[in-house]
N, C-alpha and C positions, 0 to 999 in steps of 0.2 A: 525651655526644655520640652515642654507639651507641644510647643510648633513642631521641635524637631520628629518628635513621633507622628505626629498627623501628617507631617510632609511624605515620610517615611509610608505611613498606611496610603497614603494616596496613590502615592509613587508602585507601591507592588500590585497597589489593585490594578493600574494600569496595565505594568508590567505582565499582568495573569490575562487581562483584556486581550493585548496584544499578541499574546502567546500564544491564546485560543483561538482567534484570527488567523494567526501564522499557520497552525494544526491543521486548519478549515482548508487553507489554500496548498499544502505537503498533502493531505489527502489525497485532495485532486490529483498532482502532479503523481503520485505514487501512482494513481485508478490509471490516469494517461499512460504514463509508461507499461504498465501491467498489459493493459490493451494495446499496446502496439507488442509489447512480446509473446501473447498469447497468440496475433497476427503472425507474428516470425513461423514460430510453433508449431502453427496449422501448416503454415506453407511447408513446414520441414516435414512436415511427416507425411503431407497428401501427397507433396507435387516432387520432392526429391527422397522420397520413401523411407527416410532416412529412419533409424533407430531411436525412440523416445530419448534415452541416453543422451546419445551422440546429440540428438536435434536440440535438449536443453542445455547444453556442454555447447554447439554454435551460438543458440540464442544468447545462453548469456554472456559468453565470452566478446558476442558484437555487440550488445547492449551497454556492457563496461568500457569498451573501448571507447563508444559514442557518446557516453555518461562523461571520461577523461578525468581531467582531476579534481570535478564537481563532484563526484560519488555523492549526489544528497538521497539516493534510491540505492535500497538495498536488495531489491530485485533482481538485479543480473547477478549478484552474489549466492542468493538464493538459487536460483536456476544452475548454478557451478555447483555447489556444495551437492545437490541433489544428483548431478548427474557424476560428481565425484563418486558417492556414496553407492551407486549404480550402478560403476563401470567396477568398484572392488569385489562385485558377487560373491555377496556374505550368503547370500539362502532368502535375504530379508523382501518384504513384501515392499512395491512401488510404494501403497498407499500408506503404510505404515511410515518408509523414509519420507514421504511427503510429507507426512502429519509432523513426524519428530522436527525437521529442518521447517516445519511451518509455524511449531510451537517457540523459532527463533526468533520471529519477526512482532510479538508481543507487543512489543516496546514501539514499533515505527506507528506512524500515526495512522495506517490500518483501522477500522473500527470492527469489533466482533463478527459484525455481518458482511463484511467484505474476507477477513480472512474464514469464516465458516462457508463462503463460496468458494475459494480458495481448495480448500479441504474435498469440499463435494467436489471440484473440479479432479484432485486427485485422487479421489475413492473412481473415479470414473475411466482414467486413463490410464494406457500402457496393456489392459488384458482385454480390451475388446479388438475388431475389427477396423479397419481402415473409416467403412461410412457411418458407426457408431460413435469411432471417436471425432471425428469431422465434425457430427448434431453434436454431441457436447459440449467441443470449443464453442459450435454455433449458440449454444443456448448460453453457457458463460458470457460469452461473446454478447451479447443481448442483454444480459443483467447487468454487465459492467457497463455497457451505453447509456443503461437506464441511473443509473447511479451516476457518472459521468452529468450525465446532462442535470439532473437535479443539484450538482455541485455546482456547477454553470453556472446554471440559473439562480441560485441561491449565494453566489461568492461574494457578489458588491455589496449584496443587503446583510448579511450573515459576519462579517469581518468589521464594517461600520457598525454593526448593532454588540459585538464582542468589546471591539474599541470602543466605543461609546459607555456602554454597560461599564466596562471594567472604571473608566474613569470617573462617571458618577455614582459608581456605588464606592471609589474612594472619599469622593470626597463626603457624604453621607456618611461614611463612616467619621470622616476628620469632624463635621460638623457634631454629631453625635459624641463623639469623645469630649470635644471641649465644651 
């Protein structure tokens, strides 16, 4: 009976190893996508003038399409709901709907500092000018590379050392208990 529990505690520590691993590498893929639609975004609104609205309403409506029946990104969802909420003209403030429909995304494996860029990105857009909002994507644009590439660089060693950890600190535990 005592095996069965140690199996059991080894077994989840894994499982938590792996988990946070998997986290490690959903990140990335969420930062990836995020930076190719913030790409879209710019182009919508410098080169086809289009209306913040309407340009997050293209973005994300092509970004879902390209996602298909993988949806593991909830980003082009976000980018609809937003530009939903936008095209209803309640009175409401961009960056307030930005924040509300940002405070959705909680739960995706986002880390604080990526969705608190997020946030500045929307405190910043929709009420300035054309070449203000441009430098902004440019500077978001430039955080998220920076992050990007440190997940990079960081994903063989960082996912190996999750999985590793999780299964020696099981079995440390099994050792420990018996």
């Amino acid at each position: 009976m005592r095996w069965m529990g140690a199996c059991l505690v080894t077994l989840g520590c894994t499982g938590l190893g792996r988990h946070l691993a998997r986290q490690w590498r959903l990140r990335l893929r969420w930062l990836e996508q995020l930076r190719q639609m913030i790409y879209f975004l710019k182009g919508e609104i410098l080169y086809g003038h289009t209306p913040l609205g309407t340009a997050l309403k293209q973005v994300g409506e092509r970004c879902e399409r390209a996602e298909g029946e993988k949806g593991l990104c909830g980003l082009p969802r976000f980018f609809c709901e937003v530009a939903r909420r936008i095209g209803m003209q309640e009175g409401e403030l961009f960056a307030d709907i930005w924040k509300e429909e940002l405070a959705r995304l909680k739960d995706s494996p986002l880390k604080e500092e990526d969705l608190a860029g997020l946030k500045s990105l929307g405190d910043h857009l929709g009420y300035l000018d054309l070449t203000m909002q441009e430098r902004n994507l440019l500077l978001y644009l430039e955080q998220l590379d920076g992050q990007i590439e440190y997940l990079r660089m960081h994903l063989k060693e960082k996912t190996k050392l999750y999985t590793s950890l999780g299964v020696m600190g099981g079995l440390f535990l099994t050792v420990a208990m018996l």
